[in-house]
Structures are given as C-alpha cells and as structure tokens.
C-alpha positions in Angstrom: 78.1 130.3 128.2 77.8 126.5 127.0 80.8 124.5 127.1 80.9 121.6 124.0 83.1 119.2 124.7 85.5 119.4 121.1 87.1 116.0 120.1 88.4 114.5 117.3 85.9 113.6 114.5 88.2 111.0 113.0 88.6 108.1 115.1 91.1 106.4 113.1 94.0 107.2 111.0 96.1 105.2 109.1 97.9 108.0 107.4 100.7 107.3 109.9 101.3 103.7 108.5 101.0 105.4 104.6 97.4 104.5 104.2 95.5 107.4 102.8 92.6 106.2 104.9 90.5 108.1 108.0 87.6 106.2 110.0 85.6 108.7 111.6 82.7 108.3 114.3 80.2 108.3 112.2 81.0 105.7 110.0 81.1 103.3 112.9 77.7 104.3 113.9 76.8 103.6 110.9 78.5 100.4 111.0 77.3 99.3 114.6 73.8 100.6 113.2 73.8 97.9 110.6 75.3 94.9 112.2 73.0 95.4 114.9 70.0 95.5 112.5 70.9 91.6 111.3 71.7 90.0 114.5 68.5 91.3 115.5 66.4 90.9 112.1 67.7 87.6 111.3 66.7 85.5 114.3 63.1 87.3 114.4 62.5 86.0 110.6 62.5 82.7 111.5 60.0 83.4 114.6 56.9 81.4 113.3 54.7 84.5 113.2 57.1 86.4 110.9 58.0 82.6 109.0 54.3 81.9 108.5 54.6 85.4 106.2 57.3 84.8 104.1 60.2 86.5 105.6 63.0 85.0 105.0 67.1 85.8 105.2 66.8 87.0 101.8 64.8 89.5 102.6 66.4 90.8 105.8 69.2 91.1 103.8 67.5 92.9 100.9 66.0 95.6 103.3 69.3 96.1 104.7 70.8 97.1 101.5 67.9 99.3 100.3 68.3 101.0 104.1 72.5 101.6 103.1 71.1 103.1 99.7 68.5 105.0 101.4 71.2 106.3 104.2 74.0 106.9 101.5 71.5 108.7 98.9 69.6 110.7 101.9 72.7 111.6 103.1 74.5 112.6 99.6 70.9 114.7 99.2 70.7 116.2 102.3 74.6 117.4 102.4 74.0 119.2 98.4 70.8 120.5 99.8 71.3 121.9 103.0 75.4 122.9 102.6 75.3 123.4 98.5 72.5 125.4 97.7 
C-alpha cells in the first residue's frame, strides 16, 4: 500500500485574528511563480540581443499579466470542465 503524506492545504489562516481570509499552497506557488518570472525577465530585456528587438519592461510586464489571465481563466475552465460536467 502507498503511504501519501496528508498535510494541511491551507498554509495560512487568519480566521484566528477575525479575518475571513486562508492562503493556501498553491497560491504561493503561484506567487513565487510570478515574482520569479520578473526578476528573471526584466534583466534579460535589457540584454542587447533581446534590446536590439524591442523588448522592453512594458512588455515583460504585459506578458506577465496575459500569463495570470491565462492561469486564472485555464484554471476557472479546467475546474467547470473536469469537476462540473
């Protein structure tokens, strides 16, 4: 038999202090995810092979927003698809 280790999906709580409000794990993936994508992505726009291009800040910054709306939309999609048919 296969052992799964079970732990908590919520990694943070603040119903204890009267906030209705739960972090869980995946939302700070999500969140690592993302940060990690501009301190990466910023400083290798201004490399003179991706300057000489046209990327720009702007742009980094653009494709990071159409990723969240990609990730919330797929995600939304995939849930009603897969658990609400």
């Amino acid at each position: 038999m296969l052992v799964h280790p079970q732990f908590d999906p919520i990694a943070l709580d603040l119903s204890r202090i009267g906030l209705p409000i739960a972090v869980h794990w995946y939302g700070i993936t999500y969140l690592v995810a993302f940060g990690l994508f501009l301190l990466l992505a910023i400083p290798r726009s201004r490399m003179p092979q991706f300057a000489a291009e046209g990327w720009t800040r702007k742009d980094v910054e653009d494709l990071l927003f159409y990723g969240v709306l990609g990730t919330v939309i797929g995600g939304r999609l995939g849930y009603v698809l897969f658990y609400k048919p």
